[in-house]
CHARMM internal coordinates of N, CA and C (Angstrom, degrees):
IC EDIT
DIST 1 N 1 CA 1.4750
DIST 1 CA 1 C 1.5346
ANGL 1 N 1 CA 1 C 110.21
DIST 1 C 2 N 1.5112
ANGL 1 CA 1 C 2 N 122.34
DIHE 1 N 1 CA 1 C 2 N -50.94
DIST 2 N 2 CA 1.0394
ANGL 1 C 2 N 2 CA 126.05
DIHE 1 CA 1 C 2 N 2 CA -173.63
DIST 2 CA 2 C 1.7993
ANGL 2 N 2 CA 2 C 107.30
DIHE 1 C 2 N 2 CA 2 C -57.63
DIST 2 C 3 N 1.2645
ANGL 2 CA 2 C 3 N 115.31
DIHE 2 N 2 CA 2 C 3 N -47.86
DIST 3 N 3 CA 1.3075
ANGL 2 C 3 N 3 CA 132.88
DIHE 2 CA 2 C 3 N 3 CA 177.26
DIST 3 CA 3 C 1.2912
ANGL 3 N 3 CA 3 C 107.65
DIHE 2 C 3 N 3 CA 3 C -50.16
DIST 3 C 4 N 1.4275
ANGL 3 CA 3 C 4 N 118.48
DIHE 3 N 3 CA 3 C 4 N -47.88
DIST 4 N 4 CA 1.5044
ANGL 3 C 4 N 4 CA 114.05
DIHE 3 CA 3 C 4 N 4 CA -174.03
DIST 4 CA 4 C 1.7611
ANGL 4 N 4 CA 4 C 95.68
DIHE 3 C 4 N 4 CA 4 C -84.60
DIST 4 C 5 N 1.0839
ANGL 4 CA 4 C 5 N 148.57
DIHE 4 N 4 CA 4 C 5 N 17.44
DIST 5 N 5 CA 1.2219
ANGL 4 C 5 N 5 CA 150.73
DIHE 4 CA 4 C 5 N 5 CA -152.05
DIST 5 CA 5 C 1.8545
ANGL 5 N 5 CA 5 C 88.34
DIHE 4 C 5 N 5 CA 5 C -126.67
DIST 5 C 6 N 1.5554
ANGL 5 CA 5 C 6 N 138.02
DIHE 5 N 5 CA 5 C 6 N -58.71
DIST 6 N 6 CA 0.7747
ANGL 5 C 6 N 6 CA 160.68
DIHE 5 CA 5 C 6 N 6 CA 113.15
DIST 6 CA 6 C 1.6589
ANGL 6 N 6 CA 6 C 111.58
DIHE 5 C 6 N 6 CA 6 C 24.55
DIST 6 C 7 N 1.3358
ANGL 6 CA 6 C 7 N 102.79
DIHE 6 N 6 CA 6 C 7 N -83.91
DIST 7 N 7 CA 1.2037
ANGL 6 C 7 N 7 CA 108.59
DIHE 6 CA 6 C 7 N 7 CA -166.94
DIST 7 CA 7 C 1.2423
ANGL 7 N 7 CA 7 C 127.60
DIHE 6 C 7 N 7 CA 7 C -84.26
DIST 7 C 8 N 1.6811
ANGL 7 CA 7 C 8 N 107.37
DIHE 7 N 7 CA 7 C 8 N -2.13
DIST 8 N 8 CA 1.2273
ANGL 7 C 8 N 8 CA 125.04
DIHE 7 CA 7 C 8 N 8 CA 158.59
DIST 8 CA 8 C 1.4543
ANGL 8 N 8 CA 8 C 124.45
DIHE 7 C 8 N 8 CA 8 C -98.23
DIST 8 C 9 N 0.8437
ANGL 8 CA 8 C 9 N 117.22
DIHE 8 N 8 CA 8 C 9 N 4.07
DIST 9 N 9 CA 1.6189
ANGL 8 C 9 N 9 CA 118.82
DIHE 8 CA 8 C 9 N 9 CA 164.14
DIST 9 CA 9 C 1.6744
ANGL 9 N 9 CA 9 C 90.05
DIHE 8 C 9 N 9 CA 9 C -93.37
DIST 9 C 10 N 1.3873
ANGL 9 CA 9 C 10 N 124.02
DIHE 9 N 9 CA 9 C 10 N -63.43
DIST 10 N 10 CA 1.4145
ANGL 9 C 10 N 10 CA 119.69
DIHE 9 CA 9 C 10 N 10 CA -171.92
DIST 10 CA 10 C 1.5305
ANGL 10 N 10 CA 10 C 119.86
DIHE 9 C 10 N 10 CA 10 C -40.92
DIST 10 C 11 N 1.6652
ANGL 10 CA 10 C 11 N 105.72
DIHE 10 N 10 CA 10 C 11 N -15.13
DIST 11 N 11 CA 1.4103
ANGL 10 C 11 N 11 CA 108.04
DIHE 10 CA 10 C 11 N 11 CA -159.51
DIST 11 CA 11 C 2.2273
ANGL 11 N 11 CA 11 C 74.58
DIHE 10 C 11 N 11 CA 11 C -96.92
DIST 11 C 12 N 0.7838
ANGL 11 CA 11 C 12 N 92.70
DIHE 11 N 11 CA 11 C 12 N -49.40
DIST 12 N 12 CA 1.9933
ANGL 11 C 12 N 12 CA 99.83
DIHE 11 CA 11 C 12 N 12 CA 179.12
DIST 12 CA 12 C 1.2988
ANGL 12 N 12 CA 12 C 109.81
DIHE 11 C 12 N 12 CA 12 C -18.68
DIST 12 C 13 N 1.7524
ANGL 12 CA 12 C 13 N 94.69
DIHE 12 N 12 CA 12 C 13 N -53.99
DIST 13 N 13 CA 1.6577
ANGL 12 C 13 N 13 CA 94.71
DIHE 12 CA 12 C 13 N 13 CA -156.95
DIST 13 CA 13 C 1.1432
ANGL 13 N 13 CA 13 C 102.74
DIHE 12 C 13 N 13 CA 13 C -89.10
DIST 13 C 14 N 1.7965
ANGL 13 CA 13 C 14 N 126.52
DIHE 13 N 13 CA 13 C 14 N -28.33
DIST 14 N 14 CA 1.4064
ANGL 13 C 14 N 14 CA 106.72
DIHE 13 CA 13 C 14 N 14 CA -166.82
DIST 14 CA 14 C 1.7882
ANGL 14 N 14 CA 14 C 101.84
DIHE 13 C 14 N 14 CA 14 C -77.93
DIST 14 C 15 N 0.8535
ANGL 14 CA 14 C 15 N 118.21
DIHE 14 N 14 CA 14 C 15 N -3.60
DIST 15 N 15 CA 1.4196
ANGL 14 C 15 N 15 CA 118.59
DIHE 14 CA 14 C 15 N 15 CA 172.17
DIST 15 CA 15 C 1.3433
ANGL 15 N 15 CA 15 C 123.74
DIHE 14 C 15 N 15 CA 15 C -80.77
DIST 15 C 16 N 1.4250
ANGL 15 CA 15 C 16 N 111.87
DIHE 15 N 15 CA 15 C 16 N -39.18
DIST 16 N 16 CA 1.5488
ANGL 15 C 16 N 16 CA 120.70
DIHE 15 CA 15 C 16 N 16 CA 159.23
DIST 16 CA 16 C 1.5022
ANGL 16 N 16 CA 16 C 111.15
DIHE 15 C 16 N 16 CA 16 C -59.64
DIST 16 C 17 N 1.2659
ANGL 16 CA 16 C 17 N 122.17
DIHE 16 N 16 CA 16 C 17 N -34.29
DIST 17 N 17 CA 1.7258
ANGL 16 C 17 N 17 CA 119.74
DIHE 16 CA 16 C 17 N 17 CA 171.82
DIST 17 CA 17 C 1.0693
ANGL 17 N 17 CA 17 C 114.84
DIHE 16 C 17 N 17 CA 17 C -31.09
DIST 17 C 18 N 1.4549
ANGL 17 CA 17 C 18 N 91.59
DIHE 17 N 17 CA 17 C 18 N -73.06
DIST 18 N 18 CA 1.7053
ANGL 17 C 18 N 18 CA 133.57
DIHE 17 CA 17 C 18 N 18 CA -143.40
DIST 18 CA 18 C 1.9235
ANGL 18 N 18 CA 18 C 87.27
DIHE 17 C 18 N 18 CA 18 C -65.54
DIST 18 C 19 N 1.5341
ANGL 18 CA 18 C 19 N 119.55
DIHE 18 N 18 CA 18 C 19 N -43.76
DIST 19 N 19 CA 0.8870
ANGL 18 C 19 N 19 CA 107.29
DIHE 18 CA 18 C 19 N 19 CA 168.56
DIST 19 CA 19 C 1.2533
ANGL 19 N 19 CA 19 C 145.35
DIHE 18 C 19 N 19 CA 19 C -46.83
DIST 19 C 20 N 1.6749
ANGL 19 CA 19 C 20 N 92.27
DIHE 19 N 19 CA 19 C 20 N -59.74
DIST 20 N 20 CA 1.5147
ANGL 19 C 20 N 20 CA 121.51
DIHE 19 CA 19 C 20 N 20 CA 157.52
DIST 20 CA 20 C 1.2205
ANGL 20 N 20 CA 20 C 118.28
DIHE 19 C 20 N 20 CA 20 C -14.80
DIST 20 C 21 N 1.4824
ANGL 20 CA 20 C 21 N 105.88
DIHE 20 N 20 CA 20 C 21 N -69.02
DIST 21 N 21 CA 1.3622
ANGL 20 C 21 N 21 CA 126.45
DIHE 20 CA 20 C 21 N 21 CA 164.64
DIST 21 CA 21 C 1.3231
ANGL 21 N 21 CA 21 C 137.22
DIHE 20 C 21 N 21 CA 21 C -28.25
DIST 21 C 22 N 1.5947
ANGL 21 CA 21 C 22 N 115.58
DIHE 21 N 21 CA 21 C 22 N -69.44
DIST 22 N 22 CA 1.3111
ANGL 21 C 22 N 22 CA 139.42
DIHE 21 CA 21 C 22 N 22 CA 151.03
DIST 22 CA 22 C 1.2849
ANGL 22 N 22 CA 22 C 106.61
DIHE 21 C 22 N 22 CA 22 C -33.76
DIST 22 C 23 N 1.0991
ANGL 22 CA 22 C 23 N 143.74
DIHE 22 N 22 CA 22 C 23 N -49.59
DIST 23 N 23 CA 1.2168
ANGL 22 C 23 N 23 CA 139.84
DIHE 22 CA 22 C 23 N 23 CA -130.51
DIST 23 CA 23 C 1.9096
ANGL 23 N 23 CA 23 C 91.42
DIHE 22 C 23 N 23 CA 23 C -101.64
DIST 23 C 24 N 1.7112
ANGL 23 CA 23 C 24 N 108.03
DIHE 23 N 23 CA 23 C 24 N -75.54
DIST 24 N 24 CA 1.1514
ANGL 23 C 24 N 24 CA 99.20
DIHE 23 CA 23 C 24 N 24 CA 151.86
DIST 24 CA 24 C 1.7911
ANGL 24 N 24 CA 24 C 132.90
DIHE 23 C 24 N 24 CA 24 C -26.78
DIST 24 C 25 N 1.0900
ANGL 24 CA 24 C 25 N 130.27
DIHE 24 N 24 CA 24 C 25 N -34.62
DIST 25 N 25 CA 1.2597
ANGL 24 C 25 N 25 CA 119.24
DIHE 24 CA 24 C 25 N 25 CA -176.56
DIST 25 CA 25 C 1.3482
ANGL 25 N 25 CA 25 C 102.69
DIHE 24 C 25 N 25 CA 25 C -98.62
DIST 25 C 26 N 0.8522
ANGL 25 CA 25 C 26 N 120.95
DIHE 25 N 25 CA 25 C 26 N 9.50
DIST 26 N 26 CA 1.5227
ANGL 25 C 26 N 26 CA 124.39
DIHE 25 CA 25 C 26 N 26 CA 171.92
DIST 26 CA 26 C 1.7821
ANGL 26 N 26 CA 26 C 115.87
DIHE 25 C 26 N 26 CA 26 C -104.56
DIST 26 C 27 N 1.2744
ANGL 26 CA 26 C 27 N 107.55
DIHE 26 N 26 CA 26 C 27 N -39.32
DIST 27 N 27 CA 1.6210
ANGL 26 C 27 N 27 CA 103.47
DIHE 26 CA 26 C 27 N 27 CA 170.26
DIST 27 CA 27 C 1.6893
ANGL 27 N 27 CA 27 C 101.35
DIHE 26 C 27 N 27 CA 27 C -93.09
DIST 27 C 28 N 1.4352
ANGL 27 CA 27 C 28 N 129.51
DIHE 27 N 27 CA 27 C 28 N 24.07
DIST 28 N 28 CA 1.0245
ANGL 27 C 28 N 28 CA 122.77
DIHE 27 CA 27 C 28 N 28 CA 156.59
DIST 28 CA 28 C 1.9031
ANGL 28 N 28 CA 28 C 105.94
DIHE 27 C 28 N 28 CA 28 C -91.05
DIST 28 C 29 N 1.2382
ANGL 28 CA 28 C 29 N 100.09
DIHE 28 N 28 CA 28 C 29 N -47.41
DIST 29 N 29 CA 1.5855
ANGL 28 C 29 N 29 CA 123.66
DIHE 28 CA 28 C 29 N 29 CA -171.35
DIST 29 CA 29 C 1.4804
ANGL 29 N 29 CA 29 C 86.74
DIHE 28 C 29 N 29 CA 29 C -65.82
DIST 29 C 30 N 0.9851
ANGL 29 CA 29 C 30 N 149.63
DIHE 29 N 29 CA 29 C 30 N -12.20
DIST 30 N 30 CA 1.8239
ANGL 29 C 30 N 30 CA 144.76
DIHE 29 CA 29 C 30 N 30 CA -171.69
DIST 30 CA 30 C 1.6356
ANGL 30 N 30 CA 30 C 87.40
DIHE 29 C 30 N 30 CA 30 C -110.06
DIST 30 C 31 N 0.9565
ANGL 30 CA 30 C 31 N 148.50
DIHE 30 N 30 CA 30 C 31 N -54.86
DIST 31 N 31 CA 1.5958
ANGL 30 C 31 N 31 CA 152.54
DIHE 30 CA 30 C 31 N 31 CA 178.80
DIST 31 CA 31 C 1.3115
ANGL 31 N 31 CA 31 C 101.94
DIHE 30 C 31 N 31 CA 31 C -54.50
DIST 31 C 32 N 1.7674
ANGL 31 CA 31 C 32 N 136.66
DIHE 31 N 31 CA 31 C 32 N -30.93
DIST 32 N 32 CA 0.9825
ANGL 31 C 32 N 32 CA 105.76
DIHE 31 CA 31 C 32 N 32 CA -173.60
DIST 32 CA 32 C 1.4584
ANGL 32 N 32 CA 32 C 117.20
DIHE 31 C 32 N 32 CA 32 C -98.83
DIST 32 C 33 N 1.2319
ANGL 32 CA 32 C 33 N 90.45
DIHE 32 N 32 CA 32 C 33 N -15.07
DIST 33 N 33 CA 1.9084
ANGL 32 C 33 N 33 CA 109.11
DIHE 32 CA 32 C 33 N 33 CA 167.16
DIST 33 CA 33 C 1.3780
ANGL 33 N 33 CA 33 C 106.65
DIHE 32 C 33 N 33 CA 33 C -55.24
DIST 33 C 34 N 1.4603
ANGL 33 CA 33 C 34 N 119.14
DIHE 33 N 33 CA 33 C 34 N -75.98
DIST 34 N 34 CA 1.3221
ANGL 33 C 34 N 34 CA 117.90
DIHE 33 CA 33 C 34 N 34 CA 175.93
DIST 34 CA 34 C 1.3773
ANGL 34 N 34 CA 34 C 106.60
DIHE 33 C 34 N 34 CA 34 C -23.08
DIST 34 C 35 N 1.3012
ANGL 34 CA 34 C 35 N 118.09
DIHE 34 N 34 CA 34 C 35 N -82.90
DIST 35 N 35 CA 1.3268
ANGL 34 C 35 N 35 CA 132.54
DIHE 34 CA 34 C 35 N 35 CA -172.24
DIST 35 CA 35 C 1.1718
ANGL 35 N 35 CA 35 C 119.16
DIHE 34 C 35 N 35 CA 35 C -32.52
DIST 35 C 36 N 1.3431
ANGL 35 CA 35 C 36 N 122.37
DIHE 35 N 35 CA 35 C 36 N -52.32
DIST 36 N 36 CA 1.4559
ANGL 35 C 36 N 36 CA 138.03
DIHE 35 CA 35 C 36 N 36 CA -166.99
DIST 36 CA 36 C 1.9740
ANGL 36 N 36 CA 36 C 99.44
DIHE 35 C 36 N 36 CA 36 C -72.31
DIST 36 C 37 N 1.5716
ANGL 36 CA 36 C 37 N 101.00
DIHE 36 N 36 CA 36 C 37 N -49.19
DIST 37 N 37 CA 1.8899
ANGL 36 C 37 N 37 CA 88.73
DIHE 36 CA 36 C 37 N 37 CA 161.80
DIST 37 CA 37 C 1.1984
ANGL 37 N 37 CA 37 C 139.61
DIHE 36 C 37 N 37 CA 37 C -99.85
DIST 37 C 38 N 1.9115
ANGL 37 CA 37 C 38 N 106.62
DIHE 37 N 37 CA 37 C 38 N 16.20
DIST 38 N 38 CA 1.5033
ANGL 37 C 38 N 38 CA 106.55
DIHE 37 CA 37 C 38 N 38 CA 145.29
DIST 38 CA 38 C 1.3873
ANGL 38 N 38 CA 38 C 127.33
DIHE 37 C 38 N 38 CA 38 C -60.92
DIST 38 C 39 N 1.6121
ANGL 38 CA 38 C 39 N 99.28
DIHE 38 N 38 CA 38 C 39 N -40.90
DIST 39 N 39 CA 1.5722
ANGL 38 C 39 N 39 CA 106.73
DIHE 38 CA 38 C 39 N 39 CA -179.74
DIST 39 CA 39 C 1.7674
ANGL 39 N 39 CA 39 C 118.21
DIHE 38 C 39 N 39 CA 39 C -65.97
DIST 39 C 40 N 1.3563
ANGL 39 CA 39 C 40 N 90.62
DIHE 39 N 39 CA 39 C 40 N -30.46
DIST 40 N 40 CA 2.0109
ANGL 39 C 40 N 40 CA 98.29
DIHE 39 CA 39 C 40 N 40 CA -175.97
DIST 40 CA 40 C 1.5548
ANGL 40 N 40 CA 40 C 105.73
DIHE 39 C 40 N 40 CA 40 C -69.48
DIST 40 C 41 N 1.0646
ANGL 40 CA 40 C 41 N 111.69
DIHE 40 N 40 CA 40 C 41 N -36.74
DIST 41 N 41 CA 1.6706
ANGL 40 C 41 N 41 CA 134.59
DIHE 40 CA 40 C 41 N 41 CA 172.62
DIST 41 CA 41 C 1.6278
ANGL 41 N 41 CA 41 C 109.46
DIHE 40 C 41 N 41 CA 41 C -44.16
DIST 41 C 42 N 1.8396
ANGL 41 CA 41 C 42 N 105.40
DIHE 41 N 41 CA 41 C 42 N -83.65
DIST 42 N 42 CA 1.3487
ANGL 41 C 42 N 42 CA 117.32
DIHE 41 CA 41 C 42 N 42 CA 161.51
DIST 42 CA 42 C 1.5153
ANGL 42 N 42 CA 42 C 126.95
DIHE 41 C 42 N 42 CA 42 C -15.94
DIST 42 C 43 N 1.5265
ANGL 42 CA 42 C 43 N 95.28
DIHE 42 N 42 CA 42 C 43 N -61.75
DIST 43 N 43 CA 1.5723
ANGL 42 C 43 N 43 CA 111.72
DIHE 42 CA 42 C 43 N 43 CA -175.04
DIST 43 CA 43 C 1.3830
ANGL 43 N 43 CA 43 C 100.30
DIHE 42 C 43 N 43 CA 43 C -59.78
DIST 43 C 44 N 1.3670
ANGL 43 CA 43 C 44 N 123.58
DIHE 43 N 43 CA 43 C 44 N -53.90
DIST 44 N 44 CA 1.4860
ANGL 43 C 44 N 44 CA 116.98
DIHE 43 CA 43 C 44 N 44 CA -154.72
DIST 44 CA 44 C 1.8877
ANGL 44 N 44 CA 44 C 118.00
DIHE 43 C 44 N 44 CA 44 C -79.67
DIST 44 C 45 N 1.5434
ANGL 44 CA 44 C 45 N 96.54
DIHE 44 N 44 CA 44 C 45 N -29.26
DIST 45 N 45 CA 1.4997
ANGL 44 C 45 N 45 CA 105.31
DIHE 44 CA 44 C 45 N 45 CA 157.38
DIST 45 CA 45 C 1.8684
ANGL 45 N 45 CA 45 C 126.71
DIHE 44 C 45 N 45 CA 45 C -72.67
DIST 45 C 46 N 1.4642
ANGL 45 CA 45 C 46 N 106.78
DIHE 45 N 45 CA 45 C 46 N -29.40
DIST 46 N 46 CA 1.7171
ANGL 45 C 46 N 46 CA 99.85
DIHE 45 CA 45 C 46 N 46 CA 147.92
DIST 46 CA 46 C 1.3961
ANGL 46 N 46 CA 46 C 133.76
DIHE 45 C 46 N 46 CA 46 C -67.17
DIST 46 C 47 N 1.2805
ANGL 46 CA 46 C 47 N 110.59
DIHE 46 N 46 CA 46 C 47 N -20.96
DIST 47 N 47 CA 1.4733
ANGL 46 C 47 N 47 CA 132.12
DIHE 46 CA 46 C 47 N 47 CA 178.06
DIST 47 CA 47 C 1.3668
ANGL 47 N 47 CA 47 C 117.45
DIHE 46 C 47 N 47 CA 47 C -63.17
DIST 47 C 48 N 1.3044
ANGL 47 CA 47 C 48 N 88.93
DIHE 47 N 47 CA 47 C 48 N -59.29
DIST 48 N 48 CA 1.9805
ANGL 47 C 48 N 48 CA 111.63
DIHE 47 CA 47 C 48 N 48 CA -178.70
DIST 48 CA 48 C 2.1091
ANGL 48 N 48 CA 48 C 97.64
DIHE 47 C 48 N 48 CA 48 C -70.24
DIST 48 C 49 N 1.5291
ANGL 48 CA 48 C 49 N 115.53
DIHE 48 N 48 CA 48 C 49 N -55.04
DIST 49 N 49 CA 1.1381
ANGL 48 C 49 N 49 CA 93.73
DIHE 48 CA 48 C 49 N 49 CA 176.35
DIST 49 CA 49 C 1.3717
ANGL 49 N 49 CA 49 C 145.72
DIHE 48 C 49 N 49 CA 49 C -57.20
DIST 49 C 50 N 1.5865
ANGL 49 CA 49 C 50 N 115.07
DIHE 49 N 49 CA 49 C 50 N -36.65
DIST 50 N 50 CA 1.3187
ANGL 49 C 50 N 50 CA 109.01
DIHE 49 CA 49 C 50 N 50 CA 148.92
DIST 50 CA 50 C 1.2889
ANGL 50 N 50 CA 50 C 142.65
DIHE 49 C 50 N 50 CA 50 C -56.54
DIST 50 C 51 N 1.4844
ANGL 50 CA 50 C 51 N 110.24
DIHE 50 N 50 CA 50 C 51 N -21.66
DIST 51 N 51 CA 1.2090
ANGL 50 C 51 N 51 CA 133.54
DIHE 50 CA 50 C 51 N 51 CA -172.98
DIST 51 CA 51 C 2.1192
ANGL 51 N 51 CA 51 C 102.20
DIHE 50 C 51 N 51 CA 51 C -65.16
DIST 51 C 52 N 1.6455
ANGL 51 CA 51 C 52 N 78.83
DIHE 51 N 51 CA 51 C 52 N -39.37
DIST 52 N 52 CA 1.5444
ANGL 51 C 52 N 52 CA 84.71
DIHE 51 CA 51 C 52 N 52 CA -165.84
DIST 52 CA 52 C 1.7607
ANGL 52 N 52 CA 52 C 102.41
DIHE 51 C 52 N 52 CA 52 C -87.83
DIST 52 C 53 N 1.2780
ANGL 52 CA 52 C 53 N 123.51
DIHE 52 N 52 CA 52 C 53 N -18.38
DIST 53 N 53 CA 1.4602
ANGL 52 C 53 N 53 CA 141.60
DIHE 52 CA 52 C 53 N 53 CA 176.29
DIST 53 CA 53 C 1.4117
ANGL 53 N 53 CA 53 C 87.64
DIHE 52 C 53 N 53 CA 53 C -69.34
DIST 53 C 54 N 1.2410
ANGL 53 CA 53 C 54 N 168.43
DIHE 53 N 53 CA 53 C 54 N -94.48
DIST 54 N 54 CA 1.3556
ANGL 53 C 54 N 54 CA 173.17
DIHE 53 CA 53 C 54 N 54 CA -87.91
DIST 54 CA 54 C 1.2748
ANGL 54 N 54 CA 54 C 86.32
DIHE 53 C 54 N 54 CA 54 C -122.87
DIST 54 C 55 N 1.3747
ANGL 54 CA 54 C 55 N 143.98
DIHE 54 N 54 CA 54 C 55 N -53.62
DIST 55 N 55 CA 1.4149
ANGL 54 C 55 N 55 CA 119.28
DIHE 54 CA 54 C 55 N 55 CA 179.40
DIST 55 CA 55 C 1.7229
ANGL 55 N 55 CA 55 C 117.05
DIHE 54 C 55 N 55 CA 55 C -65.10
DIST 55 C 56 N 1.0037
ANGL 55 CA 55 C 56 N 114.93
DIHE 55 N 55 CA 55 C 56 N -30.78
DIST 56 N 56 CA 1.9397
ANGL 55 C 56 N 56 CA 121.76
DIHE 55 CA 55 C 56 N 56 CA 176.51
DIST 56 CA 56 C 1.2332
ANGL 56 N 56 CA 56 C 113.39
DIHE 55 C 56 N 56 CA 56 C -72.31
DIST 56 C 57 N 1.7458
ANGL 56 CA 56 C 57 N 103.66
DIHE 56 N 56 CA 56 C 57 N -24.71
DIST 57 N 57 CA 1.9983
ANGL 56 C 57 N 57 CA 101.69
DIHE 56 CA 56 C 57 N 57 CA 166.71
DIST 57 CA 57 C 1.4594
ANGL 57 N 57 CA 57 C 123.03
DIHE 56 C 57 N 57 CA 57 C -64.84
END
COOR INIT
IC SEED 1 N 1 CA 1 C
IC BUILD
C-alpha cells in the first residue's frame, strides 16, 4: 500500500514537471513571437519613416 502510495505521488510530480515544463516552453515560444514581430514592426515603421522623410525633402 505504502509503495503504491509512493509511486503515485512520484507519478504526480513527474507529471506536474513535464507540465511545468511545457508550460514554460510555451510562454517562452509566445515571447519569441512577440518579439520576433516587435522587431518586424520596428523595422517596417523606420522604413516607412524615412521613406516618407525622403519624400518631404
Amino acid at each position: 500500500m505504502a509503495v503504491a502510495v509512493v509511486f503515485g505521488v512520484a507519478d504526480a510530480v513527474r507529471v506536474g514537471v513535464r507540465v511545468a515544463v511545457a508550460v514554460v516552453f510555451g510562454v517562452c515560444d509566445g515571447v519569441d513571437v512577440v518579439v520576433g514581430v516587435g522587431v518586424v514592426v520596428v523595422f517596417a515603421v523606420s522604413v516607412a519613416v524615412s521613406v516618407v522623410d525622403d519624400s518631404w525633402a
